[in-house]
N, C-alpha and C positions, 0 to 999 in steps of 0.2 A: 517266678517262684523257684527256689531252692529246688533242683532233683535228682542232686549224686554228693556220693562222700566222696573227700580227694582222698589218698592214702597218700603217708607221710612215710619218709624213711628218714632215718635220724643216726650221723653219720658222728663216733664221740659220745661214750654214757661215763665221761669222766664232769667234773664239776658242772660246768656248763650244760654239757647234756643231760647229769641225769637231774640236777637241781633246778634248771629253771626250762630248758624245751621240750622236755617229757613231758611232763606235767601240764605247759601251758598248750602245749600241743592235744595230748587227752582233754583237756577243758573244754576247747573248741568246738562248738558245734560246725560240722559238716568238714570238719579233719578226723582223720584215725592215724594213729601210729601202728604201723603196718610192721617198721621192719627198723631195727637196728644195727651198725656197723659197730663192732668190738671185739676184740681180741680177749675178752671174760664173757662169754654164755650165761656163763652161771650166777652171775653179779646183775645180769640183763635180768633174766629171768625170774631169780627173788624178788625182782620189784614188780613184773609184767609175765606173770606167768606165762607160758606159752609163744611166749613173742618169736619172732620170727628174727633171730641173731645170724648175720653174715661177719666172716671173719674179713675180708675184702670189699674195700667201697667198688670195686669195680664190679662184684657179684650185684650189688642194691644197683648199679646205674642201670645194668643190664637187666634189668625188672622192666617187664612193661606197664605193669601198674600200678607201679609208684611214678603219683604226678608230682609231689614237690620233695627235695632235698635240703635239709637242714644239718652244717656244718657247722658240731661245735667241738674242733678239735683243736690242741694248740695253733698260735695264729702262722705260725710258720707252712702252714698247712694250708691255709682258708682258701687259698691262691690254686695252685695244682687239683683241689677237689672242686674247688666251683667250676674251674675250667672243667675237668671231667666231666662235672654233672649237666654243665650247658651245654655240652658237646654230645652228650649224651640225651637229651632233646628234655632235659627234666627243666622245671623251675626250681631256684635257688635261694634260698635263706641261709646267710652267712651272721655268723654270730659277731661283734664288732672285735675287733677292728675289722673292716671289709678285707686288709691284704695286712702286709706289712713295707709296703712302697706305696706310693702314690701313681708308680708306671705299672706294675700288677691292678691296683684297684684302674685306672683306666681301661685297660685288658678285660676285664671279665664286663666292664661296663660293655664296653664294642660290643662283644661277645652274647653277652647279653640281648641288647640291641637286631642284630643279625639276624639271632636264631629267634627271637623273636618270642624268647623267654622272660617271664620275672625273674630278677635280682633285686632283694632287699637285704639289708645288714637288720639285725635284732639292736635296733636303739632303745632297749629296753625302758631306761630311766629320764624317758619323755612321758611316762605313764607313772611317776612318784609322785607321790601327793603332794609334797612342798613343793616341787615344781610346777605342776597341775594348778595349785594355789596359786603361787607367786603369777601366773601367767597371767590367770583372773584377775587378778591386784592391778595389772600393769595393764589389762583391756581397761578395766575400768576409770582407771586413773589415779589412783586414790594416793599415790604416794608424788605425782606430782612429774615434773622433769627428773627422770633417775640420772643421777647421778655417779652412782659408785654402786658397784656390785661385785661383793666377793662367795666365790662358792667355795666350799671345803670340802672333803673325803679322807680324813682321818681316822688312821685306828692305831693299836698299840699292839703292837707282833715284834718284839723283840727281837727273839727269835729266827735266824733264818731257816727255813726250810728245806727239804729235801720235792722240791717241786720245780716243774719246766720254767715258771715265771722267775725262780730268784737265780736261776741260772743265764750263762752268756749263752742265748740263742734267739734266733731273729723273732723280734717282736716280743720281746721279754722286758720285764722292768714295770715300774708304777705306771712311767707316763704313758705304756700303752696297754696297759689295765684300765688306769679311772681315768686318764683323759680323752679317751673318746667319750667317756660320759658329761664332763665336765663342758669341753668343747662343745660336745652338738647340743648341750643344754642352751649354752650361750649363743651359737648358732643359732637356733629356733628362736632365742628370744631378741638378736641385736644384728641379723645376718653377720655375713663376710667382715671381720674386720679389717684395718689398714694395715696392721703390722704385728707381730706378735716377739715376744722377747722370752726365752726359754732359763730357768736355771735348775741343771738337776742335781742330787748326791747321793751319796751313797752314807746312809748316815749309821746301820746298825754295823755295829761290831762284825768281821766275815762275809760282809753281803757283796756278791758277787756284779751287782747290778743296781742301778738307781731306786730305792725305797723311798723318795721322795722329791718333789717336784714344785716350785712355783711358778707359773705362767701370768704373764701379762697380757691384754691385748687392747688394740691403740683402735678405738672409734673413735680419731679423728677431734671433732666440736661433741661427740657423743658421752657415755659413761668412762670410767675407768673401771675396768673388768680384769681384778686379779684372782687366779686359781690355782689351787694346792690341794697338795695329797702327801700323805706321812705315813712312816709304818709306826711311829716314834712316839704318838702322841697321847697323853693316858689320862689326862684333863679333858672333855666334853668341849667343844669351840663349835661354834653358832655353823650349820651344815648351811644358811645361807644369812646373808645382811647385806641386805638391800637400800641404799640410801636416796632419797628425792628430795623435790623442793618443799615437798608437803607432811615431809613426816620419813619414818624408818619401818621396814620389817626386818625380822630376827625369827630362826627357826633353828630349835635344835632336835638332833635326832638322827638319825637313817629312818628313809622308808622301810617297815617292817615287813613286806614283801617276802624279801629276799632270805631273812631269816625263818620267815614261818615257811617260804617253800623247802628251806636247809634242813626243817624240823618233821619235813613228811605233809604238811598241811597241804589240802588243794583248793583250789580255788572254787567258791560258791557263794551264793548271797549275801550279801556284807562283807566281802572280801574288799579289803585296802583301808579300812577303815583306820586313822592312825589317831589314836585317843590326846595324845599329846600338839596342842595349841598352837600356833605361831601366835610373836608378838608383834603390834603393830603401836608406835610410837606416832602418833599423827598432832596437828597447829590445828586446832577448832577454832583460833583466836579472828576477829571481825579485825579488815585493815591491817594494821601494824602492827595490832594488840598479838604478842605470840600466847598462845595456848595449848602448851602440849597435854594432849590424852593418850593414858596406855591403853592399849583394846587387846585382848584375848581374840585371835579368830581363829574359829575349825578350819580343820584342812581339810582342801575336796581328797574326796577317797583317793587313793592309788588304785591302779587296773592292769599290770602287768598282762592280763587278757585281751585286751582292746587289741594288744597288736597282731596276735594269733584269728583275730574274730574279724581283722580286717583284712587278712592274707587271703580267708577264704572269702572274703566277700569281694576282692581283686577279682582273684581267679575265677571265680563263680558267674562275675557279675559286673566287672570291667572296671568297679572303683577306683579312685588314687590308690594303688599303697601305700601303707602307714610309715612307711620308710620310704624315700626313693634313693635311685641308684645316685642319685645326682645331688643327694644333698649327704649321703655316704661319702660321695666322691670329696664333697668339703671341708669333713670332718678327715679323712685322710691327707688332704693338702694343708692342716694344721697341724696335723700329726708332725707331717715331714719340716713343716715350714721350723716348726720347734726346735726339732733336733737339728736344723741347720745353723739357726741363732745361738741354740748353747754351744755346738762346735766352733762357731767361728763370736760367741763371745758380745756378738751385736744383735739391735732389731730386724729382722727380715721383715720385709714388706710383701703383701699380697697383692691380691686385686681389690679394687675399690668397694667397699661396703655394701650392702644391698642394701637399699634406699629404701625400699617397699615395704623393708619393716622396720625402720624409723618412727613410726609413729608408736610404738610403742615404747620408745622413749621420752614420752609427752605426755603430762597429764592435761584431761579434759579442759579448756580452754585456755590453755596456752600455745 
C-alpha cells in the first residue's frame, strides 16, 4: 500500500515545463510539485501560487526532500543537469531528447546505473491515441503483414521565430524536436532497425536551422517505415497510414492533448478522448474474391498521465518504468545514426533489428 508523496522539483517553466510536466506532474497521484527552478518567480507563481521558486538548479539538488528531478530545459542542457541531479542522489526525468550525443546519453545511463538512481526520458507520444490505437490494430492483426508505414508531424509556421529551437545551438532544429517522437513511436512498434537514411532542409525563408525532415528506416524483409516533419505544410496529411496484407489504416489529426494542456486544461476523467475517427480500409472478400470495406474506428483515449502515474509507481513500488533508460538510449542512437547519413549523404547501418517484436509485423495466421 501506497504511504508517502515524492516531492517533485521541476527544473525549466518555459514550454515544456510549464505546458506539459507541471500539470502532468500535479495530476499524479502520490507526486507534489514541491519546487521550481526559473529565473521569472513571478511567471512560476501566477500559475502555482506560493510555489517554492529557486533561481539555481543547484539550490533544488541540494534539497533533501526533493526525491525526483524533472529537466525541461532546452536540450543543450539535459546533459550537465541530469548529471548534477544523479550526483546529487535525486531520481531523474529528462524531457526527450535524453542528451544531445549519444556519448552524453550513455553517460548519465552509467551514472544512473551506479548511483543507483531512476533515469527516464518523457517519451510522451507513446501515450497518443492514434498511436495507442494503431498498436491495438497491429496486436490483433487485423491489417495483416504490414507493410509500409508512414508517420507525419506536420504543421504550417511560416514564420521563423525568435526561439532557442530555430537557432544554430546543440540540439536545435525539427529532427530533434519531432523525431525522437517519430522514432521511438517506430521503435516501440518494429524494434531496432537495420539502417536508417536521413534527409534534412531548411525550407522556410531565414530559417537558420533544418524545419524539415524525411527519414527512412530499412527493416530488412520487414515494413518500409518512412517519417517526416515540416514547418511548411498547410493542407492536413494523413498523421499516420499504415499499409498490410489485409487492408490499410489512415488517421488524421494530432492528439489533442497537447493543445488542450497549451489552453490551461488539466487532466481528469475523460481526458484523451479524441472525437475524430481513424479509417480503416480492410478485404472481407472469402478466397481470391477481394472485398474492400471502409470502417470508421474510435481511437483509444490518449493518456499523457500514464507516464507520470507510472514514475511513481516505479519509485514507490519497483515497477518497470514507463520509459527506460535503455530504450531512451535507442532512440538517441537514431538520433545520431541520422545526422551521420545526411552528413555523409548515405544509409548508416545499426545493429540488427530486435526480433522480439516482429511479431507485430504479422497478422494473425500468417
Amino acid at each position: 500500500m501506497k504511504t508517502q508523496t515524492l516531492n517533485v522539483g521541476l527544473v525549466g517553466f518555459g514550454m515544456a515545463g510549464r505546458t506539459f510536466h507541471a500539470p502532468l506532474v500535479a495530476a499524479a497521484p502520490w507526486l507534489e510539485l514541491s519546487a521550481v527552478v526559473s529565473g521569472d518567480a513571478a511567471k512560476v507563481q501566477a500559475v502555482y501560487p506560493g510555489m517554492t521558486v529557486h533561481d539555481r538548479s543547484q539550490t533544488l539538488f541540494a534539497d533533501p526532500e526533493i526525491d525526483l528531478v524533472v529537466i525541461a530545459t532546452p536540450n543543450e542542457w539535459h546533459f550537465p543537469l541530469a548529471k548534477a541531479a544523479l550526483a546529487a542522489g535525486k531520481h531523474v526525468v529528462v524531457d526527450k531528447p535524453m542528451a544531445v550525443s549519444l556519448a552524453e546519453a550513455r553517460q548519465l545511463k552509467t551514472l544512473a546505473e551506479n548511483a543507483q538512481r531512476l533515469l527516464s526520458v518523457f517519451h510522451n507520444r507513446r501515450w497518443d491515441n492514434d498511436f495507442l490505437t494503431l498498436k491495438a490494430l497491429f496486436e490483433r492483426g487485423d491489417l495483416g503483414r504490414i507493410t509500409a508505414l508512414e508517420s507525419r508531424f506536420d504543421r504550417f509556421r511560416p514564420h521563423v521565430g525568435d526561439r532557442w529551437r530555430e537557432h544554430h545551438r546543440p540540439g536545435s532544429g525539427v529532427w530533434f524536436d519531432l523525431g525522437p517522437h517519430l522514432l521511438d513511436q517506430a521503435r516501440e512498434l518494429f524494434g531496432m532497425p537495420r539502417a536508417i537514411l536521413l534527409e534534412l532542409s531548411n525550407a522556410r525563408d531565414g530559417a537558420e536551422i533544418d524545419d524539415d525532415f524525411l527519414a527512412v528506416l530499412d527493416y530488412d524483409a520487414g515494413p518500409r517505415v518512412t517519417l517526416s516533419a515540416s514547418s511548411l505544410i498547410a493542407e492536413p496529411t494523413p498523421r499516420f497510414a499504415v499499409h498490410g496484407t489485409r487492408g490499410s489504416f489512415t488517421k488524421y489529426g494530432l492528439d489533442p492533448q497537447e493543445d488542450w494542456l497549451k489552453a490551461g486544461a488539466i487532466p481528469e476523467p475523460g481526458w484523451g478522448v479524441d472525437e475524430t475517427p481513424a479509417r480503416l480500409m480492410l478485404d472481407e472478400g472469402q478466397g481470391e474474391e477481394i472485398d474492400l470495406v471502409r470502417h470508421e474506428l474510435p481511437c483509444e483515449a490518449g493518456d499523457y498521465r500514464a507516464y507520470y502515474d507510472a514514475i511513481a509507481e516505479t519509485l514507490l513500488h519497483g515497477t518497470p518504468p514507463p520509459v527506460t533508460a535503455e530504450s531512451a538510449l535507442d532512440t538517441m542512437a537514431l538520433l545520431e545514426a541520422g545526422l551521420d547519413s545526411y552528413r555523409q549523404g548515405r544509409w548508416v547501418k545499426l545493429k540488427e533489428g530486435n526480433g522480439a517484436r516482429r511479431r507485430l509485423l504479422h497478422g494473425k495466421g500468417e
